[in-house]
C-alpha positions as CSV (number, residue, x, y, z in Angstrom):
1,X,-11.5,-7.9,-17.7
2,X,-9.1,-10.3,-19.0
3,X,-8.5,-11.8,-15.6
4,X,-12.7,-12.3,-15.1
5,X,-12.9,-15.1,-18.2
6,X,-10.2,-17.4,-16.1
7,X,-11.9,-16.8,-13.0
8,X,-15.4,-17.6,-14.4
9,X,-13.7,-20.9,-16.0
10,X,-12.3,-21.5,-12.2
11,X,-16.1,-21.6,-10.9
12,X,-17.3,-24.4,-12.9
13,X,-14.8,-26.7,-11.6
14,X,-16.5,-29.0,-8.6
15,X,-14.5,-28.8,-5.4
16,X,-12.1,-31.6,-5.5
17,X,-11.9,-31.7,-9.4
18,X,-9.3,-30.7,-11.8
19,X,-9.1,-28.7,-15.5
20,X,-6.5,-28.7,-17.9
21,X,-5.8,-25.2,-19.3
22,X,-4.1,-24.0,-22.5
23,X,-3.4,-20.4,-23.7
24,X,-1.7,-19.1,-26.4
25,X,1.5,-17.1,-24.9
26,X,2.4,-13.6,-25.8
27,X,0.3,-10.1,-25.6
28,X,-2.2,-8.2,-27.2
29,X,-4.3,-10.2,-29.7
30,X,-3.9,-12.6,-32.5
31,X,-5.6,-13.6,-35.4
32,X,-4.8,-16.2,-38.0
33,X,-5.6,-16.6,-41.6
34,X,-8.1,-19.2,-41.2
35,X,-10.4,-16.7,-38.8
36,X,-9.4,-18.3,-35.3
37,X,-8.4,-15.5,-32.7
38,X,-6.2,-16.0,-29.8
39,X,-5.9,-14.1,-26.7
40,X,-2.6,-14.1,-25.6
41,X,-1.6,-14.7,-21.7
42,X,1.8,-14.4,-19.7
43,X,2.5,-16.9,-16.9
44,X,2.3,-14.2,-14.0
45,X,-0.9,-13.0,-15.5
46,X,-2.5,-16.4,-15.4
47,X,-0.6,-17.3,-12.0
48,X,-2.6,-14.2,-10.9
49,X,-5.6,-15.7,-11.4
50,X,-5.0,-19.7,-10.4
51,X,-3.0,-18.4,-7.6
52,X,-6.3,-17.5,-5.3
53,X,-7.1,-18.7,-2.2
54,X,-8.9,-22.5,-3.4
55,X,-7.3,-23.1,-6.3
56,X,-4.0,-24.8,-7.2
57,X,-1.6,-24.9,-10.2
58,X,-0.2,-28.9,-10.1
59,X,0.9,-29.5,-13.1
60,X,3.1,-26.6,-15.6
61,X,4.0,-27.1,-18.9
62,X,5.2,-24.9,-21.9
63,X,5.0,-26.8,-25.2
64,X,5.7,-25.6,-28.5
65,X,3.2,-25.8,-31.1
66,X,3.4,-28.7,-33.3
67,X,1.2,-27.6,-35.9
68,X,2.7,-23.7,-36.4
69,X,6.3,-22.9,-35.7
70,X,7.0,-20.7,-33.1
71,X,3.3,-20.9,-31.6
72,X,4.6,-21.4,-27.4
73,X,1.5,-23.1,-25.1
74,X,0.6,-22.5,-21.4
75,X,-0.6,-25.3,-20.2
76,X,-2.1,-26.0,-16.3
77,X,-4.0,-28.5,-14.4
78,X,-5.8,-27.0,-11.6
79,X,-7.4,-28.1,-8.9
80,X,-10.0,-26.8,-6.9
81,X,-9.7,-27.5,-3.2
């Protein structure tokens, strides 16, 4: 179920075009005090998605939150072929 909100943001993209993607890493759920929730993603799990045939990972990145210590990023551009 997870899996199906990456792959319905992976339809949108026009052949040819790119999308930069950020999700919160870790598992489960996560909520903060000012009301945001986060799902949380693993690399493979993502990977599992953006690794189908059409779609690319170029770019990989891992930043660390500026904003709240110890917050890690996933962050891909995709392209659509």
């Amino acid at each position: 179920m997870r899996q199906d909100r990456l792959e319905s943001v992976l339809q949108s993209i026009l052949p040819g075009g790119h999308m930069l993607v950020t999700l919160k890493q870790g598992a489960g759920v996560r909520k903060h005090a000012n009301g945001r929730v986060f799902i949380l993603w693993e690399d493979a799990e993502v990977r599992g998605v953006f690794g189908g045939p059409g779609v690319k990972v170029v770019d990989f990145r891992v930043p660390r939150s500026g904003v709240r210590e110890g917050d890690v990023w996933l962050g891909y551009v995709v392209r659509k072929e």
